[in-house]
C-alpha positions in Angstrom: 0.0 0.0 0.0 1.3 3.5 -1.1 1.2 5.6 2.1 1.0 10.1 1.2 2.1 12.1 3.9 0.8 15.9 3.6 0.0 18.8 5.4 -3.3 20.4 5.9 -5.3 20.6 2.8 -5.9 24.6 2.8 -2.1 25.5 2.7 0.0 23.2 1.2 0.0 23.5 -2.4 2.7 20.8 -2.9 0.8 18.6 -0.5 -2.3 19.0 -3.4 0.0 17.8 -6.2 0.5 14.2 -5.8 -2.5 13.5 -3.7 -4.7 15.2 -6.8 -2.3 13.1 -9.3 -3.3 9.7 -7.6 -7.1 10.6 -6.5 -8.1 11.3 -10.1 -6.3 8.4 -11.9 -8.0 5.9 -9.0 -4.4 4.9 -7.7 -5.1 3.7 -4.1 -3.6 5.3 -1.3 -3.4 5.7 2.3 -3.2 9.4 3.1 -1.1 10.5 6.7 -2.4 13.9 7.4 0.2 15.7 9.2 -1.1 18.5 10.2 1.2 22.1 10.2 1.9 23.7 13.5 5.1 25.9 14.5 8.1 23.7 12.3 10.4 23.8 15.4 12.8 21.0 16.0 10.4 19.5 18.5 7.4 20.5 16.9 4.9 17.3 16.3 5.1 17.8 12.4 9.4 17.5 12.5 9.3 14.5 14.9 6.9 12.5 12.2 8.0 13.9 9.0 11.9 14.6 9.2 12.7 11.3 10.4 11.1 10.1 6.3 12.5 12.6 4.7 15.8 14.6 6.3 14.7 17.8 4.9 11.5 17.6 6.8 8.9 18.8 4.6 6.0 17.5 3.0 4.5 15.5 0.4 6.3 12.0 1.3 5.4 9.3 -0.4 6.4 6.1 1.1 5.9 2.6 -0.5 7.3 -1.0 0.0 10.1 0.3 2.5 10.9 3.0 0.0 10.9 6.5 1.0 10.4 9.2 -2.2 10.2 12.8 -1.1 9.9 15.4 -3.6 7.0 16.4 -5.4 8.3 15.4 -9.2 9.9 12.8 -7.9 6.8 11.4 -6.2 5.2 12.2 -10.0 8.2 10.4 -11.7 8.0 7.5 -9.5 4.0 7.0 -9.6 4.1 7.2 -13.2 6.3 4.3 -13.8 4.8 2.3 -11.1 1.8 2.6 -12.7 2.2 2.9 -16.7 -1.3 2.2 -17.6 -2.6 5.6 -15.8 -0.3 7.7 -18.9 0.5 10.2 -16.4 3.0 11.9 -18.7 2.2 12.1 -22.6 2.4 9.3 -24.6 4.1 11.9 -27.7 7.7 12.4 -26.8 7.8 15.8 -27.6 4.7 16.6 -25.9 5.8 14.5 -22.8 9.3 16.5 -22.9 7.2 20.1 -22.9 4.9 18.5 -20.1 8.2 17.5 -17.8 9.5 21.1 -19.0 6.3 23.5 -17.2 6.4 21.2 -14.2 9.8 21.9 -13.5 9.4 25.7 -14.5 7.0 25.4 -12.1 9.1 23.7 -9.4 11.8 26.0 -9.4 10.2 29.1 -10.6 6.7 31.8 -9.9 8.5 32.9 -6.7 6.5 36.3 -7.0 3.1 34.5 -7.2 3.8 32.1 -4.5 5.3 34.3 -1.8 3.0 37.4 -2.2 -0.1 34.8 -2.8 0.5 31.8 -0.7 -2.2 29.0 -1.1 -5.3 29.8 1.0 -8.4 27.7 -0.1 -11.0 28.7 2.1 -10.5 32.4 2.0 -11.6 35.0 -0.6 -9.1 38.0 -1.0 -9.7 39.9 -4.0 -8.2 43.1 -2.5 -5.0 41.5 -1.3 -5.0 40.0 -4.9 -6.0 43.4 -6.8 -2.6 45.1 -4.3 -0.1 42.3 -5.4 -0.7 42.5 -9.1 -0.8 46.5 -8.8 2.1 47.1 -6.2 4.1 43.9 -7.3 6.0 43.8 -10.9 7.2 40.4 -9.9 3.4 38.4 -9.7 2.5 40.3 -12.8 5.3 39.0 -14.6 4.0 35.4 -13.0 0.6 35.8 -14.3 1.5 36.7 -17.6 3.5 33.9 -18.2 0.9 31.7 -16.6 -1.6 32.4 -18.8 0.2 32.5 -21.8 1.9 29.4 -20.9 -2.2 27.8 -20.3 -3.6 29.3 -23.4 -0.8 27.9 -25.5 -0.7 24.4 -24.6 -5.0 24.2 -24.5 -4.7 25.6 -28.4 -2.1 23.2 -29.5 -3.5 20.1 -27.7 -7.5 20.9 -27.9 -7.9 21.0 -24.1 -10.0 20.0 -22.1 -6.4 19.8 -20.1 -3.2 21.2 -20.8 -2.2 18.0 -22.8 -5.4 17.2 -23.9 -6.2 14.0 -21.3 -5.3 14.9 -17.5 -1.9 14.5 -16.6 0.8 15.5 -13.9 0.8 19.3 -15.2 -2.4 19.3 -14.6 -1.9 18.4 -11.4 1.4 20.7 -11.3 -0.7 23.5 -11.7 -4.1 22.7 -10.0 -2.6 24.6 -6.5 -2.3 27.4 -9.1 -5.8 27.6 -10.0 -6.2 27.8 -6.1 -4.4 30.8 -5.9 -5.9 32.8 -9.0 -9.5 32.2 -7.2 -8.7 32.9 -3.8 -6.5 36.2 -4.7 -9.5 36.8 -7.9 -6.4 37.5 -10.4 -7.7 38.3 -13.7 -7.4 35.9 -16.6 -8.8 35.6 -20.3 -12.0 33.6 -20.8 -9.8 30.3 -21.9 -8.2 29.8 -18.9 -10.9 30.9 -16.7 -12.7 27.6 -19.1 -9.5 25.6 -17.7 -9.7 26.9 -14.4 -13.3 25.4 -14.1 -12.6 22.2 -15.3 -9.9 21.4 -13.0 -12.1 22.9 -10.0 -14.8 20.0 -11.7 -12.0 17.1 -11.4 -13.1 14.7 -9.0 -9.7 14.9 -7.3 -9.5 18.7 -7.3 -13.2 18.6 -5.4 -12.2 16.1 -3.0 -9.2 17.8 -2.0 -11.0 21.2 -2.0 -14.1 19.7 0.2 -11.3 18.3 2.7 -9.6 21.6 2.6 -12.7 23.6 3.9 -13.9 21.0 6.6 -10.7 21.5 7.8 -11.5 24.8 9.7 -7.8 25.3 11.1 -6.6 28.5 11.7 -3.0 28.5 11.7 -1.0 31.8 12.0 2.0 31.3 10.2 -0.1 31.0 7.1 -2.5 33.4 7.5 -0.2 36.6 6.5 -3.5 38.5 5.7 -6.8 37.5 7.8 -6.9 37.9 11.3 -7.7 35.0 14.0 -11.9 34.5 13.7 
């Protein structure tokens, strides 16, 4: 049995990734919720997740006495465990620009991430509406998001980024999170996209999770106050 370590449902965005990736492709799994609290050494989440993986963070993925920590790797790994699910592409080319916008995605949108950090439950359009006016560095994110989402639905014909669901769509569903929560504007073609992922069994289960949750947890609440 693959066991998925992952932090609350609301917050963590990489958390969404592999658990949305497996949940919508019907790849069973036992989820380990570890909830976040303060990160300290001695904190509850450090003392269960660091001694997995030594850098102490979340998603882990653990299967058959093998420990995979890393979101892409987690991807990379469940895709070749399970080859019948065509998690990547089946067109080389296609599967070498789908490994290409994960990994821009891994390493890169700095400005959209720290100024918007995942928040499913809330609704700021006005903290949104500051970022993108005070902030060349989400601007420059969004633009590149969007044109990066319209491209790849005209070449492949949608519905998903590839044409079938795979892990960019997955890569990116945190990102759709973000552009509703913080209301950033986008043309009607992704906002089409943007529906359809919210419509993904996978995405709705982890969304239904993330608002039964009803933590309030300070570190990640930079812009509501305690209820």
């Amino acid at each position: 049995m693959i066991q998925l370590y992952i932090g609350n449902k609301n917050y963590s965005s990489w958390s969404m990734r592999p658990w949305v990736l497996m949940r919508q492709v019907d790849i069973d799994f036992q989820e380990v919720m570890v909830r976040f609290d303060a990160f300290t050494p001695d904190s509850r989440f450090k003392q269960v997740v660091s001694p997995l993986n030594p850098v102490g963070k979340v998603p882990v993925l653990v299967h058959e006495g093998l420990v995979v920590w890393d979101t892409l790797a987690i991807a990379e790994y469940v895709a070749e465990l399970f080859p019948e699910k065509t998690l990547w592409p089946l067109d080389r080319a296609a599967r070498a620009r789908a490994r290409s916008v994960c990994a821009e995605m891994h390493s890169g949108f700095s400005g959209l991430r720290s100024a918007c950090p995942m928040n499913i439950e809330a609704h700021l359009p006005d903290v949104g509406a500051l970022a993108l006016r005070d902030n060349a560095a989400v601007r420059a994110d969004l633009h590149r998001i969007v044109s990066m989402w319209s491209g790849l639905l005209a070449e492949h014909g949608g519905p998903m980024l590839f044409g079938h669901f795979s892990v960019a769509d997955a890569y990116f569903a945190p990102v759709v999170m973000r552009l509703i929560t913080y209301a950033l504007p986008v043309p009607e073609d992704v906002a089409a996209y943007m529906s359809r992922i919210c419509a993904l069994p996978g995405v709705k289960d982890w969304i239904e999770g993330a608002l039964a949750e009803k933590d309030f947890i300070d570190l990640e609440e930079p812009f509501r106050l305690r209820p």
